[in-house]
C-alpha positions in Angstrom: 25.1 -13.9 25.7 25.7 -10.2 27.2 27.6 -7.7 25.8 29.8 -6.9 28.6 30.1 -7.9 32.5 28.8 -4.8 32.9 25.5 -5.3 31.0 25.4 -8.7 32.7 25.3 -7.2 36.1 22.8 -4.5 35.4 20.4 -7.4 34.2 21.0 -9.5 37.1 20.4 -6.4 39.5 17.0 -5.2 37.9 14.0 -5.4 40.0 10.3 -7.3 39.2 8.8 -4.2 38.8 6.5 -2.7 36.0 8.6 -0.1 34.3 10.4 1.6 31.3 14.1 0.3 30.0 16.4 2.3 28.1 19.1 0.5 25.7 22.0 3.1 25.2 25.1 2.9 23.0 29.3 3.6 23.7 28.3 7.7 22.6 25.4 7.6 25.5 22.5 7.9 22.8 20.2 6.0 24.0 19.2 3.6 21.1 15.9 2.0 22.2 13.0 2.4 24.8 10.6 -0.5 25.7 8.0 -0.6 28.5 7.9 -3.9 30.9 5.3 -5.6 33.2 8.5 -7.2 34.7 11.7 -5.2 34.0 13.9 -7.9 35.3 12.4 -10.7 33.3 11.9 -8.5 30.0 15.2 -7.3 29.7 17.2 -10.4 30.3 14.9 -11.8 27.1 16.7 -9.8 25.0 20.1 -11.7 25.5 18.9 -15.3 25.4 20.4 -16.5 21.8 17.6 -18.8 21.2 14.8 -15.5 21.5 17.4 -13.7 19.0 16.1 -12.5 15.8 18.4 -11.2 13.2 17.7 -7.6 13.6 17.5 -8.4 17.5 21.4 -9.3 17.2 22.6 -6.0 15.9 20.5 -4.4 18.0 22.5 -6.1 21.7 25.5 -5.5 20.0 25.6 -2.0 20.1 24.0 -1.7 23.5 26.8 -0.4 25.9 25.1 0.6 29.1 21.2 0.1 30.7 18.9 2.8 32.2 15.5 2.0 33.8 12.5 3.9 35.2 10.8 1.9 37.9 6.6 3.2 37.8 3.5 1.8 39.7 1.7 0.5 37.3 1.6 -1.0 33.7 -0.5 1.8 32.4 2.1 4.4 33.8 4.9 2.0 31.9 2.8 2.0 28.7 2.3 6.6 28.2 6.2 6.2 29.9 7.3 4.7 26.7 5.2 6.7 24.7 6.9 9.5 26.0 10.1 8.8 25.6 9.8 7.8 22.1 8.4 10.6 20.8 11.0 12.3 22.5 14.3 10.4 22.0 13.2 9.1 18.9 15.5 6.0 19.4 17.0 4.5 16.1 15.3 1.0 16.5 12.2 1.9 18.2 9.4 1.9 15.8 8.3 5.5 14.7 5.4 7.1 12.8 6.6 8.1 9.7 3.8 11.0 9.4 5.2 13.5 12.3 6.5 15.8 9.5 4.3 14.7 6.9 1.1 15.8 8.1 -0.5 19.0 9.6 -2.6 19.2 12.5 -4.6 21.5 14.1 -3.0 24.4 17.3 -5.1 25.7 20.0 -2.4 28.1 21.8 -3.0 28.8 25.3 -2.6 32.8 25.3 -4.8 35.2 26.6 -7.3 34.7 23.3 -6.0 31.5 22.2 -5.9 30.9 18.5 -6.8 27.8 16.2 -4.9 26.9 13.2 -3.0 24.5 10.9 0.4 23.8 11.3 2.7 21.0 10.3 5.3 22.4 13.6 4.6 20.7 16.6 6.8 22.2 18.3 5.6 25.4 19.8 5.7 25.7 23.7 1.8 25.8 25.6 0.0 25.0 22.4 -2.3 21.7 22.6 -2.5 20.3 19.3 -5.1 17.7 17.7 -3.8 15.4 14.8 -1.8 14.7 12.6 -5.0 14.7 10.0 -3.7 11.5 7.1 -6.8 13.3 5.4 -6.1 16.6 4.6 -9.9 17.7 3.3 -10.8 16.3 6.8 -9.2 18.9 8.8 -9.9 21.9 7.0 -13.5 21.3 7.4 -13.0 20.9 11.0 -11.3 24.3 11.0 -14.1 25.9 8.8 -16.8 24.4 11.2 -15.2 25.6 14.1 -14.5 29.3 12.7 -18.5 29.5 11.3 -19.6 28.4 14.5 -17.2 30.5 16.8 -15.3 32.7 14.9 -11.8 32.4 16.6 -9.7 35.3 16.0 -7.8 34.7 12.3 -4.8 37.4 13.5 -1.4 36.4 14.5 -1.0 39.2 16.8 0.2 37.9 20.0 -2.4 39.8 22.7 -1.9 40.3 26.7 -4.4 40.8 29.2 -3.1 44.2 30.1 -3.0 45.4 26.3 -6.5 44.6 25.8 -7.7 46.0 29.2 -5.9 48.8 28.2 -7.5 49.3 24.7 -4.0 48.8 22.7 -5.9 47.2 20.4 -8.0 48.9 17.5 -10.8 47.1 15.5 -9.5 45.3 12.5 -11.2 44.3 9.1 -11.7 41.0 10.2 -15.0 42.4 12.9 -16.4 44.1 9.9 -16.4 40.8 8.0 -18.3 38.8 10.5 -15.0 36.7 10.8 -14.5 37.7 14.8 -16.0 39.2 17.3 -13.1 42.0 18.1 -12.7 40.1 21.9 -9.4 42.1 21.6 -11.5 45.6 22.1 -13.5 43.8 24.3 -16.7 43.9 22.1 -16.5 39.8 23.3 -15.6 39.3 26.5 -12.8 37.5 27.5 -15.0 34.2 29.1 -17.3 34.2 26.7 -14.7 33.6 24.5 -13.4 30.5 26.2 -15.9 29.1 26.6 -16.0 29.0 22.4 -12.7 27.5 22.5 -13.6 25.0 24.6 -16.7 24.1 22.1 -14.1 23.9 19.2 -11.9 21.7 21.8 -15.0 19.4 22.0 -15.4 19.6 17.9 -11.7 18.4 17.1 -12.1 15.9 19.7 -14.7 14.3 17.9 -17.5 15.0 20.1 -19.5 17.1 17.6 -23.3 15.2 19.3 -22.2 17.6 22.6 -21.8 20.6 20.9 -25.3 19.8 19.4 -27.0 19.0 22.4 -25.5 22.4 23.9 -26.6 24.5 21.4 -30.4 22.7 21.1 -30.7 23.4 25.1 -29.8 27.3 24.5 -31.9 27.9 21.5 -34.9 25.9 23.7 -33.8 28.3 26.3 -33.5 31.7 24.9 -36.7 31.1 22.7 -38.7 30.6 26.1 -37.2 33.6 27.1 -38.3 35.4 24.1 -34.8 36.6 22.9 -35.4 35.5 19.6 -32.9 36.9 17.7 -30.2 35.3 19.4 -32.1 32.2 19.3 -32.0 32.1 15.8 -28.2 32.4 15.7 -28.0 29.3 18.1 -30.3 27.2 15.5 -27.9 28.5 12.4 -25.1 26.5 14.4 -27.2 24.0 15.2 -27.6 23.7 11.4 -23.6 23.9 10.3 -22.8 21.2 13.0 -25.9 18.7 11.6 -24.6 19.1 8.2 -20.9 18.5 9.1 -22.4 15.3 11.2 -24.3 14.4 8.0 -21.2 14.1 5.8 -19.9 11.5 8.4 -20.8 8.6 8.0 -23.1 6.6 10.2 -22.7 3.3 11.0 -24.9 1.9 13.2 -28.4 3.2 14.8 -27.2 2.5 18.4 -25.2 4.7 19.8 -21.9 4.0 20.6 -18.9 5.4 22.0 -15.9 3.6 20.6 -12.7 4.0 19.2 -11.9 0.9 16.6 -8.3 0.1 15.6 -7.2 -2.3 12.7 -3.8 -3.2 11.2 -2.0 -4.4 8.0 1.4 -4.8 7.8 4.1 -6.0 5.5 8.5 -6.2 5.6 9.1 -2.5 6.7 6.1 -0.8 7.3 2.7 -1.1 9.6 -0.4 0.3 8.8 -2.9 1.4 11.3 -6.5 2.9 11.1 -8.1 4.5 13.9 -11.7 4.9 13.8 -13.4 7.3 16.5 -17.4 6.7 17.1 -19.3 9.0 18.7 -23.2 8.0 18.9 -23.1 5.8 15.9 -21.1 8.3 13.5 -17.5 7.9 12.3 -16.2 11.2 13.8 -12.5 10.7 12.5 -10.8 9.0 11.1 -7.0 8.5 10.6 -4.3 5.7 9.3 -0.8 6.4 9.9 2.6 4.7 8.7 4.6 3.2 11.1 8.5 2.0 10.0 9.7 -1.0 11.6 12.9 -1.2 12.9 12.9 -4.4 14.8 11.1 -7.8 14.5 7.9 -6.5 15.8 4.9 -8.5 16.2 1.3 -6.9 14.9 -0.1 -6.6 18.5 2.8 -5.1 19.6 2.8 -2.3 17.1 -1.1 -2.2 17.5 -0.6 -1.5 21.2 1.7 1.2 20.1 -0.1 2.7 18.3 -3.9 2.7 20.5 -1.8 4.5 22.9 -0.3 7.0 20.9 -3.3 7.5 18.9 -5.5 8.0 21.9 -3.4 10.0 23.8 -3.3 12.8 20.4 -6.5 12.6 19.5 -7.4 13.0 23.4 -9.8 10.1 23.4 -11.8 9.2 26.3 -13.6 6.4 25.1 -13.7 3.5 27.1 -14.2 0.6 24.5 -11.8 -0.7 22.0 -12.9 -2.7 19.0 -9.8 -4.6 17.8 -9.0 -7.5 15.2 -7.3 -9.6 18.1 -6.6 -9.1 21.6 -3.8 -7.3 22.5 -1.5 -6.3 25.4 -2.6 -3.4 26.9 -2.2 -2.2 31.1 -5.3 -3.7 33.0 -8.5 -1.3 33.4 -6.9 1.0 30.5 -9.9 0.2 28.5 -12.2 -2.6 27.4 -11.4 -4.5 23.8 -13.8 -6.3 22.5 -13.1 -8.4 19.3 -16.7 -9.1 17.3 -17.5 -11.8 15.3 -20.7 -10.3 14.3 -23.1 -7.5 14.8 -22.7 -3.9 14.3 -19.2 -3.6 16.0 -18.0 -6.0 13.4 -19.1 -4.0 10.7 -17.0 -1.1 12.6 -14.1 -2.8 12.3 -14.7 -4.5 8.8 -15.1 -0.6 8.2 -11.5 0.5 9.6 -10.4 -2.6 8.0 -11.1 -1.4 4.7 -9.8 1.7 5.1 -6.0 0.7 6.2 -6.3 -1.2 3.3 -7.1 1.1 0.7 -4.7 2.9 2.3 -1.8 0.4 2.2 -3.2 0.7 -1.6 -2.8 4.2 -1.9 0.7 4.5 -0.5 2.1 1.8 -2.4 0.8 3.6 -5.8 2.2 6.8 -5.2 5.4 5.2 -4.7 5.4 3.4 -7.4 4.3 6.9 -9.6 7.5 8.2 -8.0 9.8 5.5 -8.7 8.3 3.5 -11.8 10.6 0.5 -11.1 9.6 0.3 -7.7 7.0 -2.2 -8.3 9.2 -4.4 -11.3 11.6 -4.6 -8.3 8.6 -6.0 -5.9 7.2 -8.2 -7.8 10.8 -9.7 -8.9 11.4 -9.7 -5.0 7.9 -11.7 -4.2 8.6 -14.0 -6.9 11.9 -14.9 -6.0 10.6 -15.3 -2.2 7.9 -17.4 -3.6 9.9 -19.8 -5.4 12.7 -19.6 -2.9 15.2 -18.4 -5.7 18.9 -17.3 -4.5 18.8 -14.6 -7.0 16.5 -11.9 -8.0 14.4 -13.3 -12.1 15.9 -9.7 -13.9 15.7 -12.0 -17.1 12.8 -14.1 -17.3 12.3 -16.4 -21.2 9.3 -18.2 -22.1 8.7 -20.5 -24.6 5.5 -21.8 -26.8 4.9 -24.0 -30.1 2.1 -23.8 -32.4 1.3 -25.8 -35.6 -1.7 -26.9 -37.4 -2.3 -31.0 -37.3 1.5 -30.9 -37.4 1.8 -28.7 -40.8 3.8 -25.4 -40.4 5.4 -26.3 -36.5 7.0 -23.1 -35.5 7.9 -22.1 -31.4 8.3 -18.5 -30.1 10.5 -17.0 -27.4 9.5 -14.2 -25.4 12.1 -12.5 -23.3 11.1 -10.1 -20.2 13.5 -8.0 -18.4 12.6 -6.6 -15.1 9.3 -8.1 -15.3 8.8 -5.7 -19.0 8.7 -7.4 -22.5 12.3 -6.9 -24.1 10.7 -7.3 -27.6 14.1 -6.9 -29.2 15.3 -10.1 -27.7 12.4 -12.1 -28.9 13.1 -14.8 -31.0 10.9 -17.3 -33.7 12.3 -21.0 -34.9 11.0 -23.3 -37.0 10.7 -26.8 -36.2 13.3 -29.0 -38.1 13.5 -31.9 -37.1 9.9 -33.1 -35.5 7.6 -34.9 -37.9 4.0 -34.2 -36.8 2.1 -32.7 -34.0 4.6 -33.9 -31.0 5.0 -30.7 -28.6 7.5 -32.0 -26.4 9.6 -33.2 -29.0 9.5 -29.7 -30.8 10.1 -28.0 -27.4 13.2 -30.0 -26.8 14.6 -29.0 -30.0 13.8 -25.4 -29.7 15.5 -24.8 -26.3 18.6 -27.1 -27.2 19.0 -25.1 -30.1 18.6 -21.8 -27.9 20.5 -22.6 -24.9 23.5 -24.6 -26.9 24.1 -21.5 -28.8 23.9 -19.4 -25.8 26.2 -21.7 -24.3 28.7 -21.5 -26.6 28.6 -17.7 -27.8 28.7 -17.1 -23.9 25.6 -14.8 -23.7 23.8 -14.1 -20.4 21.6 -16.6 -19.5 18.2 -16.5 -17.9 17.4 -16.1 -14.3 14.1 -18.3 -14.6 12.6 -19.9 -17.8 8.7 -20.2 -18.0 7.1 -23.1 -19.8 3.7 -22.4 -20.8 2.2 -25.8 -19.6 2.1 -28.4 -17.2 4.8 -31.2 -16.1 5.4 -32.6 -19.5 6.8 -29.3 -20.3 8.7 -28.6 -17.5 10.4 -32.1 -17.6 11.2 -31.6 -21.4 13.0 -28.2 -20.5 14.8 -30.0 -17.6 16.1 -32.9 -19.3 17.2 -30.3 -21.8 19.1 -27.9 -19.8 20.2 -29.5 -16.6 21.2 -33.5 -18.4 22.2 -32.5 -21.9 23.8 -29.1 -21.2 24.8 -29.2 -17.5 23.3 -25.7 -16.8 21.6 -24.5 -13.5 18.7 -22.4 -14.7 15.4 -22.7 -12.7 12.0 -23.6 -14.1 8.4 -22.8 -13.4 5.3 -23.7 -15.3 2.3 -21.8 -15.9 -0.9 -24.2 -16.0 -4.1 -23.3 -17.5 -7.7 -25.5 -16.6 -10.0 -26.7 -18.7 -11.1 -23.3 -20.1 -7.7 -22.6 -21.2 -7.6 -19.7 -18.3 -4.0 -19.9 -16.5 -5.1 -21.1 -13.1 -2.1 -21.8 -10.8 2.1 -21.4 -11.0 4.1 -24.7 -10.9 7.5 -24.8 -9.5 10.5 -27.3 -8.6 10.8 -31.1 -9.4 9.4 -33.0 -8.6 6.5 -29.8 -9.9 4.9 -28.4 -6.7 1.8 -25.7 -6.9 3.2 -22.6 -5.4 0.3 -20.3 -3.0 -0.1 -17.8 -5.6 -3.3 -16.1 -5.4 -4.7 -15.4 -8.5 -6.2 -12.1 -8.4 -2.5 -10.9 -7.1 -0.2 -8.4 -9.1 2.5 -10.7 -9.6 -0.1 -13.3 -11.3 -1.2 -11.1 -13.7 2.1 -9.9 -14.6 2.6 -14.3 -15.5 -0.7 -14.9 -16.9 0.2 -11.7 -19.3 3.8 -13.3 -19.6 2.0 -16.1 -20.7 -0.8 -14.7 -23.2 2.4 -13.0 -24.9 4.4 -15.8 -25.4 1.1 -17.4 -26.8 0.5 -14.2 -29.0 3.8 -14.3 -30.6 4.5 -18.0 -31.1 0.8 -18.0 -33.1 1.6 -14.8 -34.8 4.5 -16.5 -36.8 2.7 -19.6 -36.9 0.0 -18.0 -39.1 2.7 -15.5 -41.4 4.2 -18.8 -42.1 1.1 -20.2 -43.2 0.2 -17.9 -44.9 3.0 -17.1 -47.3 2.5 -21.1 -48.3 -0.8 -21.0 -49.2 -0.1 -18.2 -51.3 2.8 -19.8 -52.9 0.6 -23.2 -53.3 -2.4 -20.9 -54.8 0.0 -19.0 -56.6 2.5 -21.6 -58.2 0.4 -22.1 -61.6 0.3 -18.7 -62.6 2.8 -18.4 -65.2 4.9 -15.0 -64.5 3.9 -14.6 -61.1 7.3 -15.3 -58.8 8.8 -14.5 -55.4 9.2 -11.1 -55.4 5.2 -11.2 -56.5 3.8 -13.7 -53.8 5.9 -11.3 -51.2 4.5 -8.3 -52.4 0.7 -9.9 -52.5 1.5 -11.3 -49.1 2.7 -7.7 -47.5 -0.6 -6.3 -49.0 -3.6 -8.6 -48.0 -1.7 -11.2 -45.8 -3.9 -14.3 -46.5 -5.2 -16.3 -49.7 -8.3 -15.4 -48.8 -8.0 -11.8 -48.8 -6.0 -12.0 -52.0 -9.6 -13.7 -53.6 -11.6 -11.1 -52.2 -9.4 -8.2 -53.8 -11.0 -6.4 -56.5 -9.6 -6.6 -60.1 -8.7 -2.7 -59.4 -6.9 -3.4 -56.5 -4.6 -6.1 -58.1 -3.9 -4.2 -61.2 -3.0 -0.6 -59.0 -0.7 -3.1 -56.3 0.8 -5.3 -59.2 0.0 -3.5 -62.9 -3.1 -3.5 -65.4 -1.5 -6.7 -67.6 -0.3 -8.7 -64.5 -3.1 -7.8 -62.2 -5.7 -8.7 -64.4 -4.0 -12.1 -65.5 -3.6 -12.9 -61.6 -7.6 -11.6 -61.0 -8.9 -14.2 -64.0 -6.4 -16.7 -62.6 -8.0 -16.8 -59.4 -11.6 -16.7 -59.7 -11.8 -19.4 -62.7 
């Protein structure tokens, strides 16, 4: 369905050529930018209902008028659309999140161009290398390149005629071996290009040339006897072999790759970019990108090879990729391995998006604590197809001994946090013997009647630590006998009593949990607590008989006594193993004494 006739006869007038399309809304502003083999054919996608996501909907809505750029090629359509992203920045194109985030590195195009750090992109004639996700990682590309080359570190914006006409005076910076004054011209001006052009080669990644240079002119001024500034050519040959040491190499062959990998999740991508030079990881870089459509993982890949490439100025002719993608032909080779040493490059870059993805999602969750209660409450409820987020999640759990002392617990977790406050102990009234479904039928008709009645919020989910015996007994309890619509999972342990999958639904289904996820350690720790408290109770309350039963024939010894004996050593046994000194200072010299002698007759 199209917007307007208008839209429909822009569509139907577009040609079969590769090309860029522009989506733009009733202010003008043009609200997305896509890149097309076949302009005609891509386009008119977008207004078929049944190719319609949700997202895609709002997004046709609001377009109001078409713009296209017909190009030769694919590859021209593909750095088209880079283009006009980065400068447009449409609202639902996807967009780096980083562009402000993190610095990169400025080589200005003056007269003596300058190198530094600068989170502003934005300054006119200036080719800039980056953004560097790894901050460490660019300053000791900057401190390689200014012990190698010594750039000048001033500000001061110098013209050919005010060098040439000696304007400039010797700063403190000569005298500190930190430049080589080309502004006096004590350097001349090509000699000192030609070092910018080394530190071009260095950001780019290709530290193995800058190597091989400075090997050939060491080699060549040491035949030449001009030892002296041979040996300064082998001190940079040494500061550009350690930098290479510190990166890591991969594989004795030597390739010349750039590897790409991706993770993604609801609103974010993450992609890592790996660039090889000879073996070594030169750089390395993962970026945030926000979605804003449905976008597919090999179209944000493609994306983001091309926008990668084009700032890191990559010339590399191989891709290593996870899966094949859609990329102009002849832009560059992928290859996806199975095995070998490009595999292990891309397991490489694989691990790193994903430590990443790690990384990101902790220091959010540092900034906003309830930022993961909220996740996991969201990936439960999406797990067990809920209609509402679990805020309130209860759990119950019996214990007795052969039948003798039955008592359940009642744990309470709000926002996926224990609510101790709300827990709640009962002891088992009217169940004779060790019957566990009988005592939890009793214990949640008792809860959920009384809630029920006194009109107190009920739970969002309730937790039965077992199997399907327990999950029916809570069923037939809250949805026959009290009518109430309260989902029910179960937490099932194997035969090593370790919790070992999620149950959900009735007839009980095993929900795809894994087990080594967040969320099922949050349940198996649900489920160890509810454990904890129901056998904590279990064992005050026996207890406190078998000291009244030890107890009863000691003539003067009462309630208040047997509490106060309880409080103090908890257990019978303890209360044996208490010296006559520590009876008589708890209880008194005559009464201790008479309840020591009692005891250990």
């Amino acid at each position: 369905m199209y917007p307007s006739e208008h839209i429909e006869n822009i569509v139907r007038c577009l040609p079969d050529s590769p090309g860029c399309y522009q989506y733009l809304d009733e202010e003008g502003t043009i609200i997305y930018v896509g890149k097309a083999k076949n302009l005609k054919r891509r386009v008119s996608s977008y207004f078929r209902p049944d190719q319609q996501s949700a997202k895609t909907r709002v997004l046709v809505s609001k377009i109001r008028d078409i713009k296209y750029v017909v190009v030769n090629s694919e590859e021209d359509a593909l750095l088209l659309e880079n283009n006009l992203i980065k400068r447009y920045k449409p609202r639902y194109n996807v967009l780096l999140k980083d562009d402000k985030t993190y610095p990169s590195i400025a080589i200005t195009k003056e007269y003596l161009p300058r190198i530094f750090s600068t989170r502003n992109r934005t300054s006119r004639g200036a080719t800039y290398y980056g953004p560097y996700s790894h901050v460490p990682t660019m300053y000791a590309l900057l401190d390689l390149c200014k012990r190698l080359y010594q750039p000048r570190p001033c500000r001061t914006a110098m013209s050919e005629e005010g060098v040439k006409g000696g304007k400039y005076d010797v700063c403190l910076n000569y005298h500190m071996h930190l430049c080589k004054a080309p502004c006096c011209g004590r350097q001349t001006q090509e000699d000192y290009l030609r070092q910018i052009d080394q530190c071009r080669e260095i950001l780019r990644g290709n530290t193995s040339e800058v190597a091989r240079q400075l090997r050939e002119e060491m080699l060549q001024l040491s035949q030449e006897m001009r030892y002296e500034e041979a040996q300064d050519r082998k001190l940079k040959l040494d500061f550009i072999r350690n930098f290479q040491a510190k990166s890591e190499v991969v594989s004795g062959v030597q390739y010349n790759v750039d590897v790409f990998s991706i993770e993604s999740e609801e609103k974010l991508a993450y992609i890592n970019y790996l660039h090889i030079v000879n073996g070594c990881v030169n750089q390395a870089f993962t970026f945030d990108y926000r979605k804003r459509l449905d976008e597919s993982d090999d179209e944000l890949l493609a994306l983001g090879i091309v926008e990668m490439r084009e700032r890191y100025q990559s010339r590399s002719r191989e891709l290593v990729l996870p899966f094949r993608v859609e990329l102009p032909e002849g832009y560059a080779e992928q290859t996806i391995p199975e095995r070998g040493d490009k595999r292990k490059l891309l397991e490489l870059s694989l691990q790193n998006v994903r430590q990443y993805r790690v990384d990101r999602l902790k220091q959010a969750e540092k900034l906003n604590p309830e930022q993961k209660q909220v996740r996991l409450m969201k990936e439960l409820q999406e797990l067990l197809g809920m209609e509402h987020l679990p805020m309130r999640i209860e759990l119950f759990d019996n214990s007795n001994l052969q039948g003798s002392d039955a008592v359940a617990g009642c744990v309470v977790y709000e926002k996926m946090k224990p609510a101790k406050k709300l827990y709640r102990t009962y002891n088992i009234k009217t169940v004779v013997g060790p019957d566990d479904y009988a005592s939890m039928k009793e214990v949640v008709h008792r809860r959920y009647a009384r809630m029920q009645a006194e009109e107190t919020p009920l739970p969002d989910l309730i937790i039965a630590d077992g199997g399907v015996g327990q999950m029916e007994v809570i069923r037939q309890v809250v949805e026959d006998e009290l009518g109430l619509q309260i989902p029910i999972a179960g937490l099932a342990k194997d035969g090593r009593h370790r919790t070992h999958e999620l149950l959900y639904g009735f007839p009980p289904q095993r929900v795809a949990i894994k087990t080594d996820s967040a969320l099922f350690k949050v349940l198996t720790q649900m489920q160890d607590e509810v454990h904890r408290f129901a056998i904590t109770f279990h064992r005050k309350k026996r207890s406190k008989r078998q000291v009244a039963s030890a107890l009863d024939g000691i003539t003067g010894v009462g309630d208040k006594t047997k509490a106060l004996l309880l409080k103090q050593f908890s257990s019978v046994k303890r209360i044996k193993e208490a010296s006559q000194e520590d009876l008589q200072q708890l209880l008194g010299p005559i009464k201790g004494e008479k309840i020591y002698h009692a005891l250990h007759q």
